[in-house]
N, C-alpha and C positions, 0 to 999 in steps of 0.2 A: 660957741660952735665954730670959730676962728683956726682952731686947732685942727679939726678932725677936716675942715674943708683944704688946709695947707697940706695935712697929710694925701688926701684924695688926689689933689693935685700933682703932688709928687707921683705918686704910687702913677697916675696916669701917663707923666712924663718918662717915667723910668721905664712903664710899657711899650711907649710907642718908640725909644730909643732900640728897645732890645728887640721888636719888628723889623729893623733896621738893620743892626747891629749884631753880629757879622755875618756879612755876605752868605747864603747858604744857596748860591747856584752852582748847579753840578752835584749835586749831592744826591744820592740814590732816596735819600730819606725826609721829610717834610722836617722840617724847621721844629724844633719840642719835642718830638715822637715822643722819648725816653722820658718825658713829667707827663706825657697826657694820656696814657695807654699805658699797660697791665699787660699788652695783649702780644710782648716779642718772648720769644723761646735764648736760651744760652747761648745756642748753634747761631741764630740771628744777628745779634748783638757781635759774639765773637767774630762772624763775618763783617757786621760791616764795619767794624772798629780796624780789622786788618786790610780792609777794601779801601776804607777809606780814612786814612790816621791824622789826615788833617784837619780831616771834619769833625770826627773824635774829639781833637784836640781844642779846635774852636767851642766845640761845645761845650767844656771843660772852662775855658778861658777864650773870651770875656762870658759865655752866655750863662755859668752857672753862678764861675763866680769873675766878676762884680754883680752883672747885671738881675741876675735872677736873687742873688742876695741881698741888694738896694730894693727891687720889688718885694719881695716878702717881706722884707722888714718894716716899709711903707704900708703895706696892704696891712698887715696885722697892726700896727699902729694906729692906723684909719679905723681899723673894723673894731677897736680895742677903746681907742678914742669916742667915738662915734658911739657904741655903746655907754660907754661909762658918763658920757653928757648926758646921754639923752636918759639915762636910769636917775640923774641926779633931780632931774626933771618929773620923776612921778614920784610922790612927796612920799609912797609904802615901801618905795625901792632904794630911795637915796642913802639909808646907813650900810645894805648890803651894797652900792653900786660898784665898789671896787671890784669883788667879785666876773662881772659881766667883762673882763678882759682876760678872764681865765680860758675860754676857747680862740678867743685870738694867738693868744699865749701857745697855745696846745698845736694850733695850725702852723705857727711859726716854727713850732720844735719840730716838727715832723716835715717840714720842708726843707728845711735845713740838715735834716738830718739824710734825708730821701737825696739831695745833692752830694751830699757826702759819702753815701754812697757811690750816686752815679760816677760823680768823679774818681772816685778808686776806679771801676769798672772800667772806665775810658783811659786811664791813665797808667792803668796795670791792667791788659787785658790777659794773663795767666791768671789772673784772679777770678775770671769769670766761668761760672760754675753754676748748677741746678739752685744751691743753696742762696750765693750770693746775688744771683739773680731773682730768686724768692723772696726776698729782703725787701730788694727795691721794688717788686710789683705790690706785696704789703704795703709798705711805706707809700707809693703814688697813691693805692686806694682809699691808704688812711689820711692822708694833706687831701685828694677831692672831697673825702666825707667829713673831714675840719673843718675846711675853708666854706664848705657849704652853711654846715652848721654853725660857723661866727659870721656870713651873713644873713641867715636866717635870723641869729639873735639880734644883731644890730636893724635889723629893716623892723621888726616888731617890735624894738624898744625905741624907732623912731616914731613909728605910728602911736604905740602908748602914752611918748612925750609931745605928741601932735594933739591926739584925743585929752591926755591931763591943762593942756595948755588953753583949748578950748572950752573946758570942764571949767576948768580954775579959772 
């Protein structure tokens, strides 16, 4: 369990780094908007990328990518890790446990992917459109309904390797 605690701990460090990291006063928009909400129109986005291109741009670099790409690669490691110990652990589960990193895996691709868009958007704001924008409110709602569901599976396949360990 050495593993998945080393990850947790990164993944936390990387968070509170990227709370920090960069500065986001003066900015007309809360700090993430564009990962944690569905809820901006084209017209929105296009303004405040034009209102405000440095912030844009900051969000682009460091916040998407390094920082939000060090987190997700931690956090799905963790939630990947963390499962697949803890399935190694309930003696019905252990031949499939590799498996159990397959929604980590899936969280990851779509965070990653969901940045890569945003970054075009921020970085090319001619790009921004009805469609391209469609994308990425997709893409957010599919990484929150991911990331939920890798840890929902890791919290219950901790409890399962809690309850087997007690059992056993």
């Amino acid at each position: 369990m050495r593993l998945p605690l080393l990850l947790l701990a990164a993944t936390v460090i990387v968070y509170a780094i990227g709370r920090v990291v960069p500065s986001w006063e003066g900015s007309t928009r809360p700090r993430r908007w564009l990962e944690t909400s569905a809820g901006y129109t084209k017209v929105q986005l296009a303004d405040w990328v034009k209102a405000e291109p440095r912030y844009a741009a900051r969000y682009v670099m460091p916040t998407l990518f390094p920082l939000d790409l060090f987190f997700m690669a931690f956090l799905a490691a963790f939630l990947a890790s963390a499962s697949m110990t803890s399935a190694q652990s309930v003696g019905a589960l252990t031949p499939i446990a590799w498996l159990f990193v397959l929604i980590p895996v899936v969280y990851l691709a779509i965070d990653l992917a969901e940045d890569v868009v945003l970054a075009g958007l921020l970085t090319h704001p001619e790009s921004i459109a009805d469609a391209s924008v469609g994308v990425a409110h997709v893409l957010t709602r599919l990484k929150i309904w991911s990331v939920i569901a890798a840890f929902g599976q890791t919290a219950l396949l901790v409890v399962g390797a809690g309850i087997a360990r007690l059992i056993g």
